[in-house]
DSSP file (Angstrom, degrees, kcal/mol; ACC not computed):
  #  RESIDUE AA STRUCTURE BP1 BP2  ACC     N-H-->O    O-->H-N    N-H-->O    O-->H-N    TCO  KAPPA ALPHA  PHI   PSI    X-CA   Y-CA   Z-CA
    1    1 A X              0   0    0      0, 0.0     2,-0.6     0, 0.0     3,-0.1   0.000 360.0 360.0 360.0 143.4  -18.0   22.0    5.3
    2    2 A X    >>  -     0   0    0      1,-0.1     3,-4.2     2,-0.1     4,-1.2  -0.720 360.0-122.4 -85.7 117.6  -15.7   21.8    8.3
    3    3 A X  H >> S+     0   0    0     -2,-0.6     3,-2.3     1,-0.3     4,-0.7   0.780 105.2  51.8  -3.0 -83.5  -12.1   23.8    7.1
    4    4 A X  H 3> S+     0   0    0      1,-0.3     4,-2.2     2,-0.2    -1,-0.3   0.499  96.4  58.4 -73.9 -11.2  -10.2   20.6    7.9
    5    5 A X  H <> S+     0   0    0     -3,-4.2     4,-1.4     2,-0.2    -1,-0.3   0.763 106.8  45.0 -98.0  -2.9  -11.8   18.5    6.3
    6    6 A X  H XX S+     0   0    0     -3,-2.3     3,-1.3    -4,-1.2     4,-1.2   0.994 111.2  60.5 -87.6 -66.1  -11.2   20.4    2.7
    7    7 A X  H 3X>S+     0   0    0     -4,-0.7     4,-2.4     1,-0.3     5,-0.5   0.935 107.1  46.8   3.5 -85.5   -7.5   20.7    3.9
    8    8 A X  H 3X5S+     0   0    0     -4,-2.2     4,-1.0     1,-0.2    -1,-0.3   0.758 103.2  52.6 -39.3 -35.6   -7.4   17.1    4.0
    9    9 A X  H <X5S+     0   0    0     -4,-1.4     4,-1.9    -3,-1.3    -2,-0.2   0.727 113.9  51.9 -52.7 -50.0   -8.8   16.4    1.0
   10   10 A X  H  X5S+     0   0    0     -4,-1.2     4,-0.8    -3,-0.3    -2,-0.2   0.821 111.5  43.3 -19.8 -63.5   -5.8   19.0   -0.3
   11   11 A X  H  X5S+     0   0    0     -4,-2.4     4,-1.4     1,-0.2    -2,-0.2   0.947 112.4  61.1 -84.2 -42.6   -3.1   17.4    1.2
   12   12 A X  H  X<S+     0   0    0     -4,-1.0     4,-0.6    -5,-0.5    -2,-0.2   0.789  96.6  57.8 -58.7 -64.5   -4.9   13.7   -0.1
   13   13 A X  H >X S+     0   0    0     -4,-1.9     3,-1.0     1,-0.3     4,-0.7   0.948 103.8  42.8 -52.8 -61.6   -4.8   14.1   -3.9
   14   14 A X  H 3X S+     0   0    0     -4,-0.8     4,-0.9     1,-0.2    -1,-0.3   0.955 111.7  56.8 -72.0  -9.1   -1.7   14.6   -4.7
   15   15 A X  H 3X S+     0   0    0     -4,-1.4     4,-1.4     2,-0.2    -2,-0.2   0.842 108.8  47.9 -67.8 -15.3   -0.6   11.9   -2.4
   16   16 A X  H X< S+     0   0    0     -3,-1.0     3,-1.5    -4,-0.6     2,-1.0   0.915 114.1  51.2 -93.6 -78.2   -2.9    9.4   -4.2
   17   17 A X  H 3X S+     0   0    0     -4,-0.7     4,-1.0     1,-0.3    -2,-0.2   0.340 105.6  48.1  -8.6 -33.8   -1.5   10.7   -7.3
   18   18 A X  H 3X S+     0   0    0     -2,-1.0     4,-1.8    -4,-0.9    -1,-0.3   0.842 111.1  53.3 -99.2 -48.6    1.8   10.3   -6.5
   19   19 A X  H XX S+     0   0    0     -3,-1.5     3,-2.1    -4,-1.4     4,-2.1   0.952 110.4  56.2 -43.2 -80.9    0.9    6.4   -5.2
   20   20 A X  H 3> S+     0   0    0     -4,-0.4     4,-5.6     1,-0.3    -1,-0.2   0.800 103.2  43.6 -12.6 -75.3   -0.5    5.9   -8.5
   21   21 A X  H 3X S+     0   0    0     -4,-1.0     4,-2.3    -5,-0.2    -1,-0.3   0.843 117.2  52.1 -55.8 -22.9    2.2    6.8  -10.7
   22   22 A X  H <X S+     0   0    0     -3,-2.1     4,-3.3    -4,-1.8     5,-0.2   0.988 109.6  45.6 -31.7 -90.2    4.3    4.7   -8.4
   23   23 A X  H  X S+     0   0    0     -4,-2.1     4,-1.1     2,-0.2     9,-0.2   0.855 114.6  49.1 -41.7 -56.3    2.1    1.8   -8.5
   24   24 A X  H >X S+     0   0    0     -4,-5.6     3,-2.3    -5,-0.3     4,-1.2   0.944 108.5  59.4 -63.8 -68.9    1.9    2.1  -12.6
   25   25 A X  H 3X S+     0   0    0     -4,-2.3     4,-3.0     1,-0.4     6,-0.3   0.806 110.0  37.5  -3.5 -82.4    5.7    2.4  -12.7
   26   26 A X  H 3<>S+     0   0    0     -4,-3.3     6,-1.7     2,-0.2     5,-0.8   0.606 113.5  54.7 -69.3 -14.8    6.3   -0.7  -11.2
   27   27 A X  H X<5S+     0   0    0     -3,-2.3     3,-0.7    -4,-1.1    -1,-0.2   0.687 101.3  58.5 -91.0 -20.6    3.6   -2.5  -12.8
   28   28 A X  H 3<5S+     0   0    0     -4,-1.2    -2,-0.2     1,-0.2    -3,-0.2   0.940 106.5  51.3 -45.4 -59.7    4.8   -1.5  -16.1
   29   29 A X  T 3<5S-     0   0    0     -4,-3.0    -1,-0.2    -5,-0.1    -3,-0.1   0.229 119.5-107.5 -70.3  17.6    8.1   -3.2  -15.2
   30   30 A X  T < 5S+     0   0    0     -3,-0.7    45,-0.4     1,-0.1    -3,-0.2   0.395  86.2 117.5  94.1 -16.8    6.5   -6.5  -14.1
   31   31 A X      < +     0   0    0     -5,-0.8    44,-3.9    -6,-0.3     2,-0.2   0.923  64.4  36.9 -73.2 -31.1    7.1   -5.9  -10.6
   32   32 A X  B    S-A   74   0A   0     -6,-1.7    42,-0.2    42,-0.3    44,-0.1  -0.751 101.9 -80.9-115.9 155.0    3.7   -5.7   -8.8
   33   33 A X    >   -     0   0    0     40,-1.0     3,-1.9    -2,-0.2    -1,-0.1  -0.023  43.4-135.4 -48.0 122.2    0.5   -7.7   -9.5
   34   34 A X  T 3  S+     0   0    0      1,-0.3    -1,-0.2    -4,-0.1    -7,-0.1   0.457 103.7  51.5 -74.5  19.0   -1.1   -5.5  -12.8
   35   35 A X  T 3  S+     0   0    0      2,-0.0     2,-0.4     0, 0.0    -1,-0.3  -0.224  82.5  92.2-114.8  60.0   -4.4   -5.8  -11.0
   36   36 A X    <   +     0   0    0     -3,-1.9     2,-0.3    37,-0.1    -4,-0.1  -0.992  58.6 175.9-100.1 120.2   -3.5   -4.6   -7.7
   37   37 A X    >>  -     0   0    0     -2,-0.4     3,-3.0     1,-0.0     4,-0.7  -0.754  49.3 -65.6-133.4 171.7   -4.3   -0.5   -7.7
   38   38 A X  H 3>>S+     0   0    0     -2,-0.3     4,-1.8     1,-0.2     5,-0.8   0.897 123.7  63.2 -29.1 -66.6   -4.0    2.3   -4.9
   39   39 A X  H 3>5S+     0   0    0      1,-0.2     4,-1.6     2,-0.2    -1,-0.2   0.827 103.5  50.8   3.4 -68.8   -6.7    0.9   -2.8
   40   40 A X  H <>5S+     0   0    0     -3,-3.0     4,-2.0     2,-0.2    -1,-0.2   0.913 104.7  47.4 -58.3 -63.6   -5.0   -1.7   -2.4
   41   41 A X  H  X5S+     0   0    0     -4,-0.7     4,-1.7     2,-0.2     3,-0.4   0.952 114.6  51.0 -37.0 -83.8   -1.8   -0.5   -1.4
   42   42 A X  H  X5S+     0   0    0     -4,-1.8     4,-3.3     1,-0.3    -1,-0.2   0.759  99.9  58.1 -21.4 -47.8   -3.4    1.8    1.1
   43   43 A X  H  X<S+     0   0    0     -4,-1.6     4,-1.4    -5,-0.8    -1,-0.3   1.000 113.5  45.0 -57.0 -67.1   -5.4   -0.6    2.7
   44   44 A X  H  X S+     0   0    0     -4,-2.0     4,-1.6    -3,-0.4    -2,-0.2   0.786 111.6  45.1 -37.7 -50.1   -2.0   -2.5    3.4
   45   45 A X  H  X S+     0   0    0     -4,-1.7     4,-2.2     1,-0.2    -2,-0.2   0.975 120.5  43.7 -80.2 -51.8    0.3    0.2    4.6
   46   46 A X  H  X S+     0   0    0     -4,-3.3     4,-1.2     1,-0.2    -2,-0.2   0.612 107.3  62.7 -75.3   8.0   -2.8    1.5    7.0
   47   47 A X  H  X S+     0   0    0     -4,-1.4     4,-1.7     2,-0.1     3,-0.3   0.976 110.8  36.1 -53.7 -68.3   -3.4   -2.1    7.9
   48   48 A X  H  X S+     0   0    0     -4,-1.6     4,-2.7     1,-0.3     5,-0.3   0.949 117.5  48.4 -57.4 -66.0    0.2   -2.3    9.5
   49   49 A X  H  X S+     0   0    0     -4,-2.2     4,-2.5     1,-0.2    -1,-0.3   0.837 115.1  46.3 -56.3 -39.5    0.4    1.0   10.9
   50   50 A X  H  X S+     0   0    0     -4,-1.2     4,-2.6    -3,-0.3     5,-0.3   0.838 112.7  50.6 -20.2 -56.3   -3.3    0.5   12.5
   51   51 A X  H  X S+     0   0    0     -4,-1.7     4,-2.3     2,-0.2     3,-0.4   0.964 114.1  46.7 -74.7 -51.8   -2.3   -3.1   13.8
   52   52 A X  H  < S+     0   0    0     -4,-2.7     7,-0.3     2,-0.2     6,-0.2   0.964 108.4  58.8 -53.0 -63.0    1.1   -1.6   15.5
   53   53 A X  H  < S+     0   0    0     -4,-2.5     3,-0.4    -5,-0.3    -2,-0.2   0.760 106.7  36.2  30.5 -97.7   -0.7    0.6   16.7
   54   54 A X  H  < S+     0   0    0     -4,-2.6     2,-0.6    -3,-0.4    -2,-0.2   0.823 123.4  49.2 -78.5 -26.5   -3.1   -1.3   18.7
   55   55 A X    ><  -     0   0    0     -4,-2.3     3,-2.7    -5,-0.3     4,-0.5  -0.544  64.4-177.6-110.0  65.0   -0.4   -3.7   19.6
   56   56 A X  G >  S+     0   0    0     -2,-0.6     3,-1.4    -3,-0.4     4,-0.4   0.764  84.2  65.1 -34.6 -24.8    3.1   -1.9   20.9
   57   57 A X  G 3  S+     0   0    0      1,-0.3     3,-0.3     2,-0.2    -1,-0.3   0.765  98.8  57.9 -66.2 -23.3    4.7   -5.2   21.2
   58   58 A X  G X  S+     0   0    0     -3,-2.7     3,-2.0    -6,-0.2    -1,-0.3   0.548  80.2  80.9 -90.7 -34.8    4.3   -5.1   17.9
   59   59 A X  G X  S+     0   0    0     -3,-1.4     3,-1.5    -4,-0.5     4,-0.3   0.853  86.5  62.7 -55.8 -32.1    6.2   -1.9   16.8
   60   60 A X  G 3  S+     0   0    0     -4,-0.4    -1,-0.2     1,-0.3    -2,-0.1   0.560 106.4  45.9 -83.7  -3.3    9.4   -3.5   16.8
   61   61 A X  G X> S+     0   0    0     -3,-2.0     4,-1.2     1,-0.1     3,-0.5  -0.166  77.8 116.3-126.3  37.1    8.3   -5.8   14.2
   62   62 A X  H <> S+     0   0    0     -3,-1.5     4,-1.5     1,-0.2     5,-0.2   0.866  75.5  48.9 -30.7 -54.9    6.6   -3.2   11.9
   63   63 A X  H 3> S+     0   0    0     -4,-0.3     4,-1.7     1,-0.2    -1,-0.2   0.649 104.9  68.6 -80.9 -13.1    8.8   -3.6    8.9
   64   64 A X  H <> S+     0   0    0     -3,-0.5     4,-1.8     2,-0.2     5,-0.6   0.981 100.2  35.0 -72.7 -71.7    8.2   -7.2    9.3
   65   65 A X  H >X S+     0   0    0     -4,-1.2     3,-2.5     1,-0.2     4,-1.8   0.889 119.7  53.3 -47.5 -52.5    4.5   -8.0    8.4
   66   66 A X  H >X>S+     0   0    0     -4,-1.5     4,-3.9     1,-0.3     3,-1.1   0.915 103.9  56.9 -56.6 -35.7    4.6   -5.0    5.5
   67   67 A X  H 3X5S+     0   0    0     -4,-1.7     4,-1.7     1,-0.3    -1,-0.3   0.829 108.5  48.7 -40.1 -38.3    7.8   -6.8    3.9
   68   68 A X  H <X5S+     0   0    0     -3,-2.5     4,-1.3    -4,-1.8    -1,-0.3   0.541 111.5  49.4 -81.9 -28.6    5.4  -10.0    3.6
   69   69 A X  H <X5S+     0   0    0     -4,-1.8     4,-0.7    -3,-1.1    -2,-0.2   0.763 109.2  48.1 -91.6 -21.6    2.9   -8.0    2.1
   70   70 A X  H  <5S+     0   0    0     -4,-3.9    -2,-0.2    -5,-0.3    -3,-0.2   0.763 115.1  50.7 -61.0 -47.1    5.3   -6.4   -0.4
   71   71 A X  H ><<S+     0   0    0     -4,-1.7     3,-0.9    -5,-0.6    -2,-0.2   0.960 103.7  53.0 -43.7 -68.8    6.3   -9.8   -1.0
   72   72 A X  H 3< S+     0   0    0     -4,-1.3    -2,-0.2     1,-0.2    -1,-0.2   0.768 107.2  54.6 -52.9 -36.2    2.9  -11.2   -1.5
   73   73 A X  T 3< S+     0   0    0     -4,-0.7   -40,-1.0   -41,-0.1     2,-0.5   0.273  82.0 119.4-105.8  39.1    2.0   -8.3   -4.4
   74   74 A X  B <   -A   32   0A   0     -3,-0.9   -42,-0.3   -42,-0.2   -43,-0.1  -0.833  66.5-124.1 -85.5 129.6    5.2   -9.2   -6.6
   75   75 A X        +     0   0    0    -44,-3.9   -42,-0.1    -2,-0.5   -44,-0.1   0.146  39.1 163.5 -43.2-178.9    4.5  -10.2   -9.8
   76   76 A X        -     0   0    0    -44,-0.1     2,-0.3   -46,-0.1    -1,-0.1   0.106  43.7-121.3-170.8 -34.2    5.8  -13.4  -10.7
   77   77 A X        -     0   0    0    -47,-0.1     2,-1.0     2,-0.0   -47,-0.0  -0.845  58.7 -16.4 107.1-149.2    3.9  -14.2  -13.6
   78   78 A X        -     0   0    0     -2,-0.3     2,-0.8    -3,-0.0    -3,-0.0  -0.830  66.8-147.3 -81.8 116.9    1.6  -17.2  -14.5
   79   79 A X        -     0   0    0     -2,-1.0    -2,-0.0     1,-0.1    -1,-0.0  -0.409  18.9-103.9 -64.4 115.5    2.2  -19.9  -12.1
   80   80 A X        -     0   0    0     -2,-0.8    -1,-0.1     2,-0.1     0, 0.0  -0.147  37.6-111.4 -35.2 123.0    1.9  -23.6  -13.0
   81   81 A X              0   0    0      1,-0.2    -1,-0.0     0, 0.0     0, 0.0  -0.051 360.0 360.0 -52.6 160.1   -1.4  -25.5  -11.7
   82   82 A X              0   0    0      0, 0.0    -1,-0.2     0, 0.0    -2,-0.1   0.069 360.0 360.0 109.4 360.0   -0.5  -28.2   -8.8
């Protein structure tokens, strides 16, 4: 097994741990959609940074797209059909 990659693996658990308890926190209080889990969240925050990234022009609006995605996994409740 290559050194770094057990070092990564190290550093990586408690940071998903830490997401977790986070994530349960705030879905306990209502805030975030109660089936949304780490994954999820991950996927999102390295979505952004990825996409900035590839697209400097794009760094100066960083904060933008994740805010819209933060947005998107607020609870709300049930919503009314129509």
């Amino acid at each position: 097994m290559d050194p770094h990659q057990h070092l990564a693996r190290s550093c990586r658990r408690p940071g998903h741990l830490l997401v977790h308890q986070l994530l349960q926190g705030a879905q306990d209080a209502g805030r975030i959609h109660p089936d949304a889990d780490g994954t999820d969240l991950f996927t999102l925050v390295n979505a952004r940074s990825w996409i900035t990234g590839q697209a400097p022009t794009l760094a100066t609006r960083r904060e933008h797209p994740l805010a819209l995605a933060l947005d998107g996994l607020a609870h709300r409740g049930t919503q009314p059909d129509g």
